[in-house]
N, CA, C and O atoms as a Tripos MOL2 file, in Angstrom:
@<TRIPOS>MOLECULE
protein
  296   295    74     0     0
PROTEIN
NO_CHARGES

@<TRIPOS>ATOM
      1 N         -82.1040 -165.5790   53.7630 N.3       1 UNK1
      2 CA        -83.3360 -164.8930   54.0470 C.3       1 UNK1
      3 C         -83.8120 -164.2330   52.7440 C.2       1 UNK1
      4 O         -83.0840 -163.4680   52.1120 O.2       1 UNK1
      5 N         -85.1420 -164.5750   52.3380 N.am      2 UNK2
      6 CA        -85.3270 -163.8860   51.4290 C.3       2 UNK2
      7 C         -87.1620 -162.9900   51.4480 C.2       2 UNK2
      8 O         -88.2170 -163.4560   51.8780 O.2       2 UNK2
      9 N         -86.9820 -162.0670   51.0150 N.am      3 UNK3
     10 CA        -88.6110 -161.3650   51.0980 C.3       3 UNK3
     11 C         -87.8280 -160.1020   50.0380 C.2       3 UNK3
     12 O         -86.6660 -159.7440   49.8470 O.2       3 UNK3
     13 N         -88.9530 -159.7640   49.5990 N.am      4 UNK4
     14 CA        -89.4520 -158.7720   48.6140 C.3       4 UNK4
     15 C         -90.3700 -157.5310   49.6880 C.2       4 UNK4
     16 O         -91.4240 -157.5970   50.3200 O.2       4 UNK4
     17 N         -89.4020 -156.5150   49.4910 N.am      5 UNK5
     18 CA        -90.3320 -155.0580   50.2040 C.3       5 UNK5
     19 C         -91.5750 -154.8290   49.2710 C.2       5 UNK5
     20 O         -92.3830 -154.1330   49.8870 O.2       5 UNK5
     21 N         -91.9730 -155.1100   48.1840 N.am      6 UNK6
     22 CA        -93.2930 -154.5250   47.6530 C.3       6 UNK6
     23 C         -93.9800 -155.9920   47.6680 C.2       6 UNK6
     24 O         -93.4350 -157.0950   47.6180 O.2       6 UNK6
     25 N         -95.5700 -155.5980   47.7660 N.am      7 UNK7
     26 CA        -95.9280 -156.7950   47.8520 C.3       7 UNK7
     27 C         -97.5950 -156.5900   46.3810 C.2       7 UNK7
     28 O         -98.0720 -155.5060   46.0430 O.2       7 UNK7
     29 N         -97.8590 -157.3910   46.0800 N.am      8 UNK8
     30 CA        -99.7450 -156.9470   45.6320 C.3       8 UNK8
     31 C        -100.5370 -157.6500   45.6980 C.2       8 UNK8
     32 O        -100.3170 -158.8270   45.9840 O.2       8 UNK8
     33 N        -101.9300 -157.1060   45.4200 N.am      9 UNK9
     34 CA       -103.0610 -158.1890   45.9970 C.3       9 UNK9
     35 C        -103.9610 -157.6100   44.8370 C.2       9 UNK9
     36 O        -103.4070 -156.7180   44.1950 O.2       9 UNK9
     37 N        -104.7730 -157.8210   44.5860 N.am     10 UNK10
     38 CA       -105.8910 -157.9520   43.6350 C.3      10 UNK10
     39 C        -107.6050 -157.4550   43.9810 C.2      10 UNK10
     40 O        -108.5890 -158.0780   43.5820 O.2      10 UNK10
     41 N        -107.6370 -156.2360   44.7850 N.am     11 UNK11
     42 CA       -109.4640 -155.9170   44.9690 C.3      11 UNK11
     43 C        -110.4860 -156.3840   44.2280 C.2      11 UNK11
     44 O        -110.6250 -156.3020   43.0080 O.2      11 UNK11
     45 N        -111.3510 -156.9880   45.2030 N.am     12 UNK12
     46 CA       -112.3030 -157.0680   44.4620 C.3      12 UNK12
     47 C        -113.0910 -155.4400   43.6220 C.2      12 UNK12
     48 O        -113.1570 -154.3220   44.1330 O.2      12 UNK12
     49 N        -113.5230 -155.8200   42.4110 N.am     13 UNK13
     50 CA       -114.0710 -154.8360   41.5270 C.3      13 UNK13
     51 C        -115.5870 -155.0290   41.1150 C.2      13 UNK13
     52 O        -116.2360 -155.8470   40.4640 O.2      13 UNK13
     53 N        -115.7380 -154.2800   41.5690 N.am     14 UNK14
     54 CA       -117.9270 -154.3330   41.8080 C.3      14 UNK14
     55 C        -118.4950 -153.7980   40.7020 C.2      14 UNK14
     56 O        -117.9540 -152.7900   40.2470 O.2      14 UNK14
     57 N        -119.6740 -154.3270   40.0360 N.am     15 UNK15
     58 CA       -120.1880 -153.9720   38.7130 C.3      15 UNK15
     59 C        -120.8660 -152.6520   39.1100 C.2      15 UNK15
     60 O        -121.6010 -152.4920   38.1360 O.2      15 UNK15
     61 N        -121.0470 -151.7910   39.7750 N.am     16 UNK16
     62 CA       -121.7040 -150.5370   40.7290 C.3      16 UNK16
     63 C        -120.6940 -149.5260   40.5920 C.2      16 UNK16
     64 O        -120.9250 -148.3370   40.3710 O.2      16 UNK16
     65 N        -118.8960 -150.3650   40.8180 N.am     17 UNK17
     66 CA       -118.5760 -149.3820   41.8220 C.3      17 UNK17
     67 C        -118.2910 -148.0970   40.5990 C.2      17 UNK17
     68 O        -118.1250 -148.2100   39.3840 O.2      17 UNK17
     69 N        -118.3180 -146.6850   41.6080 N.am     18 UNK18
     70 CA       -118.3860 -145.5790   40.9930 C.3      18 UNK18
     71 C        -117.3620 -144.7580   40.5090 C.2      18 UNK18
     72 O        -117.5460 -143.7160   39.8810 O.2      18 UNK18
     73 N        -115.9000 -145.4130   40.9140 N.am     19 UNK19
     74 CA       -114.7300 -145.2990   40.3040 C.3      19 UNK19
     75 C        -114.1820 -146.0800   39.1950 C.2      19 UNK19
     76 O        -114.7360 -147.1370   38.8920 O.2      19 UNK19
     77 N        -112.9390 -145.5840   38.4280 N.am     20 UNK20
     78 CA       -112.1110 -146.3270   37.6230 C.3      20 UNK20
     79 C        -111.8610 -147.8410   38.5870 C.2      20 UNK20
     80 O        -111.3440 -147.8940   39.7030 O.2      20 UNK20
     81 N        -112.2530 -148.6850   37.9950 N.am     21 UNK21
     82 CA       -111.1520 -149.8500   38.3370 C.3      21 UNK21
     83 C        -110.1940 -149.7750   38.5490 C.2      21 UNK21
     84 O        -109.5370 -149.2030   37.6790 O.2      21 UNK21
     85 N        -109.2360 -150.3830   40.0950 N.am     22 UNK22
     86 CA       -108.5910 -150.7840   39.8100 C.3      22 UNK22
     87 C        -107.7230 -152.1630   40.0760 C.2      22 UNK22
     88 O        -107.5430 -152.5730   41.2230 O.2      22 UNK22
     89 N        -107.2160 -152.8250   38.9440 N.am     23 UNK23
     90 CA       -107.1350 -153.8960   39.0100 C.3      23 UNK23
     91 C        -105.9760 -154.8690   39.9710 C.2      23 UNK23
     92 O        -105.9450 -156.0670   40.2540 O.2      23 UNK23
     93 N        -104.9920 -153.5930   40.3270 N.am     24 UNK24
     94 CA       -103.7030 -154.3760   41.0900 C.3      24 UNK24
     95 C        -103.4390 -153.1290   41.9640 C.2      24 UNK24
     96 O        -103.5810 -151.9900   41.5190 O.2      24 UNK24
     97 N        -103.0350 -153.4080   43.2740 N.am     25 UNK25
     98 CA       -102.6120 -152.5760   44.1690 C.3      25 UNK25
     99 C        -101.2360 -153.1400   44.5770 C.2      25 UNK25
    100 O        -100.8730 -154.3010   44.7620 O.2      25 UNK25
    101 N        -100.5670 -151.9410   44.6610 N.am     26 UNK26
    102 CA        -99.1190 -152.6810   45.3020 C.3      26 UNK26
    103 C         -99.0640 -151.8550   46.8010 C.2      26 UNK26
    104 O         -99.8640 -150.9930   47.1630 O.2      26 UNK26
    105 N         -97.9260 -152.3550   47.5390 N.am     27 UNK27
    106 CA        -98.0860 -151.4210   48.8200 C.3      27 UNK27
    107 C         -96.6150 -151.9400   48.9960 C.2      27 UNK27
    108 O         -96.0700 -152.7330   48.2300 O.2      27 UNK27
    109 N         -95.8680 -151.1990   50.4760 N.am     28 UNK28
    110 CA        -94.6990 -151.7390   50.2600 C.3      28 UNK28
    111 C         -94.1370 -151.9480   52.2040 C.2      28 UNK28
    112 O         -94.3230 -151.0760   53.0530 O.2      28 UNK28
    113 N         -93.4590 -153.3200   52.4650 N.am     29 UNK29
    114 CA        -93.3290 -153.6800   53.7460 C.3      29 UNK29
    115 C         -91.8530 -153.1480   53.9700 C.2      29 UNK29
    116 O         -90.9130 -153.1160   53.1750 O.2      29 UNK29
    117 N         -91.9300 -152.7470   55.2680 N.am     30 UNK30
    118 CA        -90.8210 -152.2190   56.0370 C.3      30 UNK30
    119 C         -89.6830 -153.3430   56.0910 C.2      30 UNK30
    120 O         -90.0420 -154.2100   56.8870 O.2      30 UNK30
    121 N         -88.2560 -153.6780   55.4430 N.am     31 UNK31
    122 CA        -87.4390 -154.7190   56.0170 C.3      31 UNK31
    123 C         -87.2150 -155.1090   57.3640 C.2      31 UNK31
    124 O         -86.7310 -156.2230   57.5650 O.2      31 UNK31
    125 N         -87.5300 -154.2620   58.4520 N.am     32 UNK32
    126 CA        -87.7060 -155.2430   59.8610 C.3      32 UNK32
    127 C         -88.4800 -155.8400   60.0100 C.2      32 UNK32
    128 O         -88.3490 -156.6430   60.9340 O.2      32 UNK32
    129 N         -89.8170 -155.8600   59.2090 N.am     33 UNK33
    130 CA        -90.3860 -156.9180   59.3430 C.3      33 UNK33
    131 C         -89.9600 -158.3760   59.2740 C.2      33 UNK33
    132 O         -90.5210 -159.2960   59.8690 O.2      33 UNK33
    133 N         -89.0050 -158.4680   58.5560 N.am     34 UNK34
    134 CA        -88.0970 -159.7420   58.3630 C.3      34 UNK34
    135 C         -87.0990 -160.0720   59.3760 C.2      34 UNK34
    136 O         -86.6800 -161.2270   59.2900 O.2      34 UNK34
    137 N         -86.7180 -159.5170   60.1040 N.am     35 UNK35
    138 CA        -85.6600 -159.8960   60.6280 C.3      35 UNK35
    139 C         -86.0710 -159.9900   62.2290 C.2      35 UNK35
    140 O         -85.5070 -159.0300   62.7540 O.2      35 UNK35
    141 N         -86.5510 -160.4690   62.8850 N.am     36 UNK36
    142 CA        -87.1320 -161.1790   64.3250 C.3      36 UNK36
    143 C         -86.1640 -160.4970   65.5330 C.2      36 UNK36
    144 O         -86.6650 -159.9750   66.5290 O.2      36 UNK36
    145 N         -84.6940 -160.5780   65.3020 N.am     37 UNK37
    146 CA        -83.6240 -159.8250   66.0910 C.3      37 UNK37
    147 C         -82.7110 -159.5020   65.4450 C.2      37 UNK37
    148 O         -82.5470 -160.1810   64.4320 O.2      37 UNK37
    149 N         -81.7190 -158.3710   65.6930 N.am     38 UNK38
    150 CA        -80.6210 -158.0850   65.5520 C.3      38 UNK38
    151 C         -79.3630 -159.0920   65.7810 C.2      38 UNK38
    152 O         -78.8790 -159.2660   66.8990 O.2      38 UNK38
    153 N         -78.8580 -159.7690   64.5480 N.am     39 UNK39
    154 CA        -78.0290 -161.2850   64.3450 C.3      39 UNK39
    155 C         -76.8890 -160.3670   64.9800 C.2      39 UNK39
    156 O         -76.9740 -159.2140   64.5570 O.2      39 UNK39
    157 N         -75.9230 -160.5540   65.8140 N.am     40 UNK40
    158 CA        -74.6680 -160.4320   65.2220 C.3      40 UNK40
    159 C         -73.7890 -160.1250   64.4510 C.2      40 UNK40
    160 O         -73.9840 -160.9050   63.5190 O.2      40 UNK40
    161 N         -72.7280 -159.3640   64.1240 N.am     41 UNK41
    162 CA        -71.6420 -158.9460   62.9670 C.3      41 UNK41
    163 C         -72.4050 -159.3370   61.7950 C.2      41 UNK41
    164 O         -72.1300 -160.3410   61.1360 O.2      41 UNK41
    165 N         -73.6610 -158.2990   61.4540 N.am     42 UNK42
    166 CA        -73.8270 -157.6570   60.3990 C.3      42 UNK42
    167 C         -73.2470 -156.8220   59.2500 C.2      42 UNK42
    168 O         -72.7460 -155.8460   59.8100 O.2      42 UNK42
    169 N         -73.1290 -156.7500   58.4070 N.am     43 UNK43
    170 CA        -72.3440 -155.7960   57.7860 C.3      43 UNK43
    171 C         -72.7270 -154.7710   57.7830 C.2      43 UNK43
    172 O         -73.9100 -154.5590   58.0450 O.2      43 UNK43
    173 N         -71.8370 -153.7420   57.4750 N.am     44 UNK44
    174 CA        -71.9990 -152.0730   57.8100 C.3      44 UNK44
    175 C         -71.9240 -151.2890   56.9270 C.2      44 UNK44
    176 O         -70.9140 -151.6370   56.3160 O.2      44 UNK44
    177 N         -72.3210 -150.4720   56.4640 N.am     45 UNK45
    178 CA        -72.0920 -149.3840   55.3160 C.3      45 UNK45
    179 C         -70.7470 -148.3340   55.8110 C.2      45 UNK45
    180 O         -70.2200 -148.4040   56.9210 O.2      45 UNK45
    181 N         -70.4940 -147.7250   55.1230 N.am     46 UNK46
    182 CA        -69.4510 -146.3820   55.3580 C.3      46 UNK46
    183 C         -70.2350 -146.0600   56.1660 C.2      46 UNK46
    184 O         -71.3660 -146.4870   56.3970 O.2      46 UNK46
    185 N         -69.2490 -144.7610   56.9410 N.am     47 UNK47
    186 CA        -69.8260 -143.7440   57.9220 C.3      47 UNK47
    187 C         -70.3090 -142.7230   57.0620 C.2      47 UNK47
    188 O         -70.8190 -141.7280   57.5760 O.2      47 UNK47
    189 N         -70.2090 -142.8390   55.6280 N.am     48 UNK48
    190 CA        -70.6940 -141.4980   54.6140 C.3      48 UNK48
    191 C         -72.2440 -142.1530   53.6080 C.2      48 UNK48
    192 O         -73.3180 -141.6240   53.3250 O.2      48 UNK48
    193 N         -71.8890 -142.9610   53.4330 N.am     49 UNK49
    194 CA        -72.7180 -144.2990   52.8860 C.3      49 UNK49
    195 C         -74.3450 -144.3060   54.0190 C.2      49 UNK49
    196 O         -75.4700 -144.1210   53.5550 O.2      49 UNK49
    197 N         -74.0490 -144.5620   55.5030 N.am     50 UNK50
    198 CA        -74.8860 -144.5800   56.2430 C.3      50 UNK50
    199 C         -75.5200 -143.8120   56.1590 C.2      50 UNK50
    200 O         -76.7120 -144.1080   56.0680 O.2      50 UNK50
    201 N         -75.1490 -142.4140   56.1380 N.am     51 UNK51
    202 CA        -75.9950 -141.0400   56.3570 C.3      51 UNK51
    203 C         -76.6360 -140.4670   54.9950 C.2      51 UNK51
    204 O         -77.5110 -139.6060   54.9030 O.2      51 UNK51
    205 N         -76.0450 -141.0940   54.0620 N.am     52 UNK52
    206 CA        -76.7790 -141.3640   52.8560 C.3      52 UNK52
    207 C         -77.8160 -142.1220   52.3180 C.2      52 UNK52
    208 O         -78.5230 -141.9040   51.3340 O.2      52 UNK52
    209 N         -77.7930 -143.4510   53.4580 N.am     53 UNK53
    210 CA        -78.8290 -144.3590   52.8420 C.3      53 UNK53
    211 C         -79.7570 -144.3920   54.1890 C.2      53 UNK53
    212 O         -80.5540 -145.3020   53.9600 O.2      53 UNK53
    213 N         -80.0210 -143.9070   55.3470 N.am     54 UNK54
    214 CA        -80.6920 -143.5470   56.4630 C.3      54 UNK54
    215 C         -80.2850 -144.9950   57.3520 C.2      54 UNK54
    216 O         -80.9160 -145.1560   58.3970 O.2      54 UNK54
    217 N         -79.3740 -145.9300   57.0180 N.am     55 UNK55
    218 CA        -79.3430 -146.8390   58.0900 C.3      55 UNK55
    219 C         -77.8970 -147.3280   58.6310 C.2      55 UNK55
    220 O         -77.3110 -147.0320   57.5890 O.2      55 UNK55
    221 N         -77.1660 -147.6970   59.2130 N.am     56 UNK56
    222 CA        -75.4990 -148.3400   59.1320 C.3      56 UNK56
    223 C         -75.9930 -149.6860   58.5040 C.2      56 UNK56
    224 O         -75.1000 -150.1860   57.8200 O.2      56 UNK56
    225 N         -77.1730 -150.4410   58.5290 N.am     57 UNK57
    226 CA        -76.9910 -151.9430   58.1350 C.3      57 UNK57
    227 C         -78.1720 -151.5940   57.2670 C.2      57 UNK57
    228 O         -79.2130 -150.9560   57.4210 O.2      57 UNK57
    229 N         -77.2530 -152.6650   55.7140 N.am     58 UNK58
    230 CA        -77.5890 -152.9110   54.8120 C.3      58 UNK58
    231 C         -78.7950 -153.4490   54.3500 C.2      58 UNK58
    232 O         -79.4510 -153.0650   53.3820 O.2      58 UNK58
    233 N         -79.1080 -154.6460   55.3520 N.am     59 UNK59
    234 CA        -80.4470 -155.4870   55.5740 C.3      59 UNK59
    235 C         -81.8060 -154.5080   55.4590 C.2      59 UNK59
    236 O         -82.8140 -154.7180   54.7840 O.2      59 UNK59
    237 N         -81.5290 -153.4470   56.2780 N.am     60 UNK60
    238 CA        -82.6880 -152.3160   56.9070 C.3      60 UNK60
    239 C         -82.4800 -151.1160   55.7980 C.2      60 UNK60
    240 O         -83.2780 -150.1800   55.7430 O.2      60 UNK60
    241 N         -81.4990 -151.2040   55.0400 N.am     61 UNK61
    242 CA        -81.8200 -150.1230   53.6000 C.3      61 UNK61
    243 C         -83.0000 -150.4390   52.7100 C.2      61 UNK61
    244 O         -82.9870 -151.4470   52.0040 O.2      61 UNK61
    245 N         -84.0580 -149.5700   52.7300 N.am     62 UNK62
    246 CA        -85.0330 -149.5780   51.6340 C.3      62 UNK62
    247 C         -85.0200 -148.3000   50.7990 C.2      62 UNK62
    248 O         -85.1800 -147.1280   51.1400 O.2      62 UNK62
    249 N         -84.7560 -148.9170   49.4780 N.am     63 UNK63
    250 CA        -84.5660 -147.6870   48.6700 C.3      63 UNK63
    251 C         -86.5670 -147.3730   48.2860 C.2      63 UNK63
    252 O         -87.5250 -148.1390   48.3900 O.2      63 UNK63
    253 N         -86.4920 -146.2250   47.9370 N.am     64 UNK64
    254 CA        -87.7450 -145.3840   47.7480 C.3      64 UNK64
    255 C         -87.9090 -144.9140   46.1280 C.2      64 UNK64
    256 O         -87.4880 -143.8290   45.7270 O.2      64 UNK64
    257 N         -88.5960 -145.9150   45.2530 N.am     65 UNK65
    258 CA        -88.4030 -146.2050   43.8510 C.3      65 UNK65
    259 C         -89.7980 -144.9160   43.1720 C.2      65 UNK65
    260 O         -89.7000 -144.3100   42.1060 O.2      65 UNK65
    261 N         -90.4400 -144.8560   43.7110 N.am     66 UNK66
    262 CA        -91.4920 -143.5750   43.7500 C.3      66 UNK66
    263 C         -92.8380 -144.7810   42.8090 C.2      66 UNK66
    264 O         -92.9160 -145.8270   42.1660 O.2      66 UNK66
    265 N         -93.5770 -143.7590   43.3080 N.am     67 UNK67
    266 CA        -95.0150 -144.6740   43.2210 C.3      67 UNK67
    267 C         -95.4780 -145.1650   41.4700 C.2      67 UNK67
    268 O         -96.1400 -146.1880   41.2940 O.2      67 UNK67
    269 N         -95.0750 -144.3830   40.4130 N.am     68 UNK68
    270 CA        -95.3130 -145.4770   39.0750 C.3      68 UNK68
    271 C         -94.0740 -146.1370   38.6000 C.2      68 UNK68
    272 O         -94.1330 -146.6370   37.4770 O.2      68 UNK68
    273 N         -92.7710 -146.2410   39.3730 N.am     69 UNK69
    274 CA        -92.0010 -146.6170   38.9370 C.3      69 UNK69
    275 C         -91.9300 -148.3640   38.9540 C.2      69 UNK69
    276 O         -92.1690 -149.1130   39.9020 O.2      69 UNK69
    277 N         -91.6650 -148.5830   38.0610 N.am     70 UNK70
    278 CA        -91.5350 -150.1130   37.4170 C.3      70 UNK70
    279 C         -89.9860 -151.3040   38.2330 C.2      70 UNK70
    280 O         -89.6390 -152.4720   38.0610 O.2      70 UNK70
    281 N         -89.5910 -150.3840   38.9220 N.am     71 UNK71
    282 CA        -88.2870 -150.9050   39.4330 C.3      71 UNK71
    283 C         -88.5080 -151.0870   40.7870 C.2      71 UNK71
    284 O         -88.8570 -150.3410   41.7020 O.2      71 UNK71
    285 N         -88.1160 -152.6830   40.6620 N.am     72 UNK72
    286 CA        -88.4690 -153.1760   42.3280 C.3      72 UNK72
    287 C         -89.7660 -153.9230   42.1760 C.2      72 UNK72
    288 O         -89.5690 -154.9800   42.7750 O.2      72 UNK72
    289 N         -90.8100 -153.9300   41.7620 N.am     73 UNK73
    290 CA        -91.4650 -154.1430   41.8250 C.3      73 UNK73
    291 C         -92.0990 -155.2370   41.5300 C.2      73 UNK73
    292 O         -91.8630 -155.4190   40.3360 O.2      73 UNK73
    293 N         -92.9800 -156.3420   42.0370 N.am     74 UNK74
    294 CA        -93.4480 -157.5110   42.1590 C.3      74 UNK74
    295 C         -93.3250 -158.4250   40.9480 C.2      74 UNK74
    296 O         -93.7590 -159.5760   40.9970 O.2      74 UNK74
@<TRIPOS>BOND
     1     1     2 1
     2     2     3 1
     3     3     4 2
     4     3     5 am
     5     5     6 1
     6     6     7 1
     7     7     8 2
     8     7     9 am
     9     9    10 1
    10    10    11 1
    11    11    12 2
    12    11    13 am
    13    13    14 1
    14    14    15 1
    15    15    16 2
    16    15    17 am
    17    17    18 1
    18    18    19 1
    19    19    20 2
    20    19    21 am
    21    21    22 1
    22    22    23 1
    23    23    24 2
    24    23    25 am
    25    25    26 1
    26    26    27 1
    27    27    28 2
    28    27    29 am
    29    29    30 1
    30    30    31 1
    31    31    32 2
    32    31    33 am
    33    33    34 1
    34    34    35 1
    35    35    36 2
    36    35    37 am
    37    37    38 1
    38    38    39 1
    39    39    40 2
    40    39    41 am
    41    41    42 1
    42    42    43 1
    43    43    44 2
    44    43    45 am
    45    45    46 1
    46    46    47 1
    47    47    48 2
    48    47    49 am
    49    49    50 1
    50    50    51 1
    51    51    52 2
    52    51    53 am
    53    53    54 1
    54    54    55 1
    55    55    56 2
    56    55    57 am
    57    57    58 1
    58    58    59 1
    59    59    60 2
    60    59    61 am
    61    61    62 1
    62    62    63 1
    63    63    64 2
    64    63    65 am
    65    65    66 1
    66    66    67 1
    67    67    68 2
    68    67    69 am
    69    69    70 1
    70    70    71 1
    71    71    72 2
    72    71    73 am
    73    73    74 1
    74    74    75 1
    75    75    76 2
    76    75    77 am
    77    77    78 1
    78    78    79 1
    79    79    80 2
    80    79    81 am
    81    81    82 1
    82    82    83 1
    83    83    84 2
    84    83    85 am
    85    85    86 1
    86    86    87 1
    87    87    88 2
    88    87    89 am
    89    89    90 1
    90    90    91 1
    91    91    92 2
    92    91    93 am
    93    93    94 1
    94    94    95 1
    95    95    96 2
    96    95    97 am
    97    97    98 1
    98    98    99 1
    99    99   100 2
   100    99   101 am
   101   101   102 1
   102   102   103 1
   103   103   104 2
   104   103   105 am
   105   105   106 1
   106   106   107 1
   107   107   108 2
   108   107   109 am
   109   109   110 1
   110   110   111 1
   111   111   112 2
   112   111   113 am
   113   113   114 1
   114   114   115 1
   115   115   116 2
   116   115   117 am
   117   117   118 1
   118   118   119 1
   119   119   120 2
   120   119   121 am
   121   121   122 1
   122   122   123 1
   123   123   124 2
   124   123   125 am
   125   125   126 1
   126   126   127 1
   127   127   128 2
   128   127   129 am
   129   129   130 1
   130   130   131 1
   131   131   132 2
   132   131   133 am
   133   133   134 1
   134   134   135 1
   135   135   136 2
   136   135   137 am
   137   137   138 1
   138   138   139 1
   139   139   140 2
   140   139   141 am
   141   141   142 1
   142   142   143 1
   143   143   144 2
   144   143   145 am
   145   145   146 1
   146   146   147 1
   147   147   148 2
   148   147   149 am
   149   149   150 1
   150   150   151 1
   151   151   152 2
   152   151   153 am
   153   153   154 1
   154   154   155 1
   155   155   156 2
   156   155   157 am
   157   157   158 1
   158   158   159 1
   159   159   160 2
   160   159   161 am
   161   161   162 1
   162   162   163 1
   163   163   164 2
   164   163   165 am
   165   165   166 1
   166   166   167 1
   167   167   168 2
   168   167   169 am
   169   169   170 1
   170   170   171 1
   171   171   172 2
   172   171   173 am
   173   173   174 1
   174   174   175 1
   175   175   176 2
   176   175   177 am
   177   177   178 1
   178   178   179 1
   179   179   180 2
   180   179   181 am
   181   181   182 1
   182   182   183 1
   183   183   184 2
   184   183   185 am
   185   185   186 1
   186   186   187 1
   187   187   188 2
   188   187   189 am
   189   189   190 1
   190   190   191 1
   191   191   192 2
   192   191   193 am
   193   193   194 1
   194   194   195 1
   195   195   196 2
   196   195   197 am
   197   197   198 1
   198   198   199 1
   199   199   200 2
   200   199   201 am
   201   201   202 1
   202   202   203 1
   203   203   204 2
   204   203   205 am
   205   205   206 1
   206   206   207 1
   207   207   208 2
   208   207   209 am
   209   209   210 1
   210   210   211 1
   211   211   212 2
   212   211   213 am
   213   213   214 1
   214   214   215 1
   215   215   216 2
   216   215   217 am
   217   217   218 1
   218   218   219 1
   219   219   220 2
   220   219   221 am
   221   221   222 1
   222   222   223 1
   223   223   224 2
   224   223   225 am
   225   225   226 1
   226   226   227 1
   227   227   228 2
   228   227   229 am
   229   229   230 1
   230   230   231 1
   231   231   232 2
   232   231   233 am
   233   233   234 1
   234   234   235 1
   235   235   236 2
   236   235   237 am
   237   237   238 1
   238   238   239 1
   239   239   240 2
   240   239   241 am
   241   241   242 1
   242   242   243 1
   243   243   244 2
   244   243   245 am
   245   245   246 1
   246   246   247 1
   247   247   248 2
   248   247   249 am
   249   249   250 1
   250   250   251 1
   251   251   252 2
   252   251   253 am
   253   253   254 1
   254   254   255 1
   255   255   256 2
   256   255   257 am
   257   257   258 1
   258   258   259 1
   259   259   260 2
   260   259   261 am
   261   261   262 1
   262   262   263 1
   263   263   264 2
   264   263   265 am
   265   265   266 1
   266   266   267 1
   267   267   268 2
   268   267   269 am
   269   269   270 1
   270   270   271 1
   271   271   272 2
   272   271   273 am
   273   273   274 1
   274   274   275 1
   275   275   276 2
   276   275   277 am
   277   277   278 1
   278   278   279 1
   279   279   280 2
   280   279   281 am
   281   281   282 1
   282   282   283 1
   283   283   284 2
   284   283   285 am
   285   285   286 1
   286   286   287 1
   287   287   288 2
   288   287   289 am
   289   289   290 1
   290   290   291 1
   291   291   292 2
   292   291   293 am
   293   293   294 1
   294   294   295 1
   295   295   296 2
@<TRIPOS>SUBSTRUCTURE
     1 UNK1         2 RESIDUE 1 A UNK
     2 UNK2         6 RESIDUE 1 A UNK
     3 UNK3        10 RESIDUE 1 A UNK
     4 UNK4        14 RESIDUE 1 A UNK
     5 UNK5        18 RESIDUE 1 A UNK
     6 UNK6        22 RESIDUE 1 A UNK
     7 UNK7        26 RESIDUE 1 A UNK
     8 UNK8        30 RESIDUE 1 A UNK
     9 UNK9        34 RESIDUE 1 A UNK
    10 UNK10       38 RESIDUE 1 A UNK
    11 UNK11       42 RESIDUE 1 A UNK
    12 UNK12       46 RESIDUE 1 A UNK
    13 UNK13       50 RESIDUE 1 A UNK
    14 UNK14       54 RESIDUE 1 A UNK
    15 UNK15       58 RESIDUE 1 A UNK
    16 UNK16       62 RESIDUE 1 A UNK
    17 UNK17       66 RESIDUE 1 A UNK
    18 UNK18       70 RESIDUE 1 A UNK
    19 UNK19       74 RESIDUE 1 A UNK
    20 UNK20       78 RESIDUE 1 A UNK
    21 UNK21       82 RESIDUE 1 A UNK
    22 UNK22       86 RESIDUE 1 A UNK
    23 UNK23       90 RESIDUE 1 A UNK
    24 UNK24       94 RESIDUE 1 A UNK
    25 UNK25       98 RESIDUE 1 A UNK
    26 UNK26      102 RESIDUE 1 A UNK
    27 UNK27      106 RESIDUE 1 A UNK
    28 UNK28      110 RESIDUE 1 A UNK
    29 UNK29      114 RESIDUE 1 A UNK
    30 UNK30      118 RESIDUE 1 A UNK
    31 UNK31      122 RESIDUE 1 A UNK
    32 UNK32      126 RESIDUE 1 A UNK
    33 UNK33      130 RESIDUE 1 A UNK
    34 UNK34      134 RESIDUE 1 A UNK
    35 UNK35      138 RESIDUE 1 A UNK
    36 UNK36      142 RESIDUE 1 A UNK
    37 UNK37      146 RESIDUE 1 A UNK
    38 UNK38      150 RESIDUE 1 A UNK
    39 UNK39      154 RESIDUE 1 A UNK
    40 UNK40      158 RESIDUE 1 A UNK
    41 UNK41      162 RESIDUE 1 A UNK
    42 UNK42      166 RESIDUE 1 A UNK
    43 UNK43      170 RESIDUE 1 A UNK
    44 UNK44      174 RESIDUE 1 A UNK
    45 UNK45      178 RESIDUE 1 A UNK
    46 UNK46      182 RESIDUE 1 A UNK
    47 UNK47      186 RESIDUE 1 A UNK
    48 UNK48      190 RESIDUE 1 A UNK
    49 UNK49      194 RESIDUE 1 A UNK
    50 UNK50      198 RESIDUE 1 A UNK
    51 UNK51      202 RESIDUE 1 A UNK
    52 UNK52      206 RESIDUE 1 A UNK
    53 UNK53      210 RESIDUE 1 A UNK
    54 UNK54      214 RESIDUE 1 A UNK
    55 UNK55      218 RESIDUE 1 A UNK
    56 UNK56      222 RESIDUE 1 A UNK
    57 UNK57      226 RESIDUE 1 A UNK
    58 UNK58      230 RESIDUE 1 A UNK
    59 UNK59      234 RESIDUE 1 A UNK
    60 UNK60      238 RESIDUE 1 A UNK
    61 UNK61      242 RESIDUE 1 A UNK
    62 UNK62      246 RESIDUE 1 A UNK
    63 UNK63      250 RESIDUE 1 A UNK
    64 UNK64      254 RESIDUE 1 A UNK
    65 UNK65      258 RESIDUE 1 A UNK
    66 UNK66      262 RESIDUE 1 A UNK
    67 UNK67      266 RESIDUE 1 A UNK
    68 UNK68      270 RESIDUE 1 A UNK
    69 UNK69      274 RESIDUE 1 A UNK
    70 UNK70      278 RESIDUE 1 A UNK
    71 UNK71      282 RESIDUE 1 A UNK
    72 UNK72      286 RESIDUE 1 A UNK
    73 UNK73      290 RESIDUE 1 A UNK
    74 UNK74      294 RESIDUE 1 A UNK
C-alpha cells in the first residue's frame, strides 16, 4: 500500500487578483483514508510508544511536520 499524507495542487492565479500569489498549496490527508477496513494482525506500537504517538497502529501514525517545514513533503 502506498500513499503520501501531503498532497499539492497548483491555483489558478488571476492577473486582478489582489493578493500575493500563490503558486503551490499543499494540504495534508488523514491515513484512514487509505485503508477501506481494519486488516487483521496489524502491528502494534509499545503501550508507551502508543500514548506517545496518539495511535496503537503504526499505519494510522501521522507525524505533524508544522506548516513551512520541508520534511515530508511532496
Amino acid at each position: 500500500m502506498y500513499f503520501t499524507h501531503r498532497k499539492e495542487y497548483f491555483p489558478f492565479v488571476g492577473p486582478f487578483d489582489p493578493c500575493p500569489p500563490m503558486y503551490r498549496k499543499i494540504y495534508v490527508t488523514a491515513p484512514n483514508l487509505y485503508v477501506g477496513y481494519q486488516p487483521p494482525d496489524l502491528p502494534q506500537f509499545s503501550p508507551a510508544e502508543a500514548l506517545k504517538n496518539g495511535t496503537l497502529w503504526p499505519i494510522f501514525y501521522d507525524p505533524y511536520y508544522g506548516m513551512h517545514s520541508e520534511v515530508g513533503q511532496c
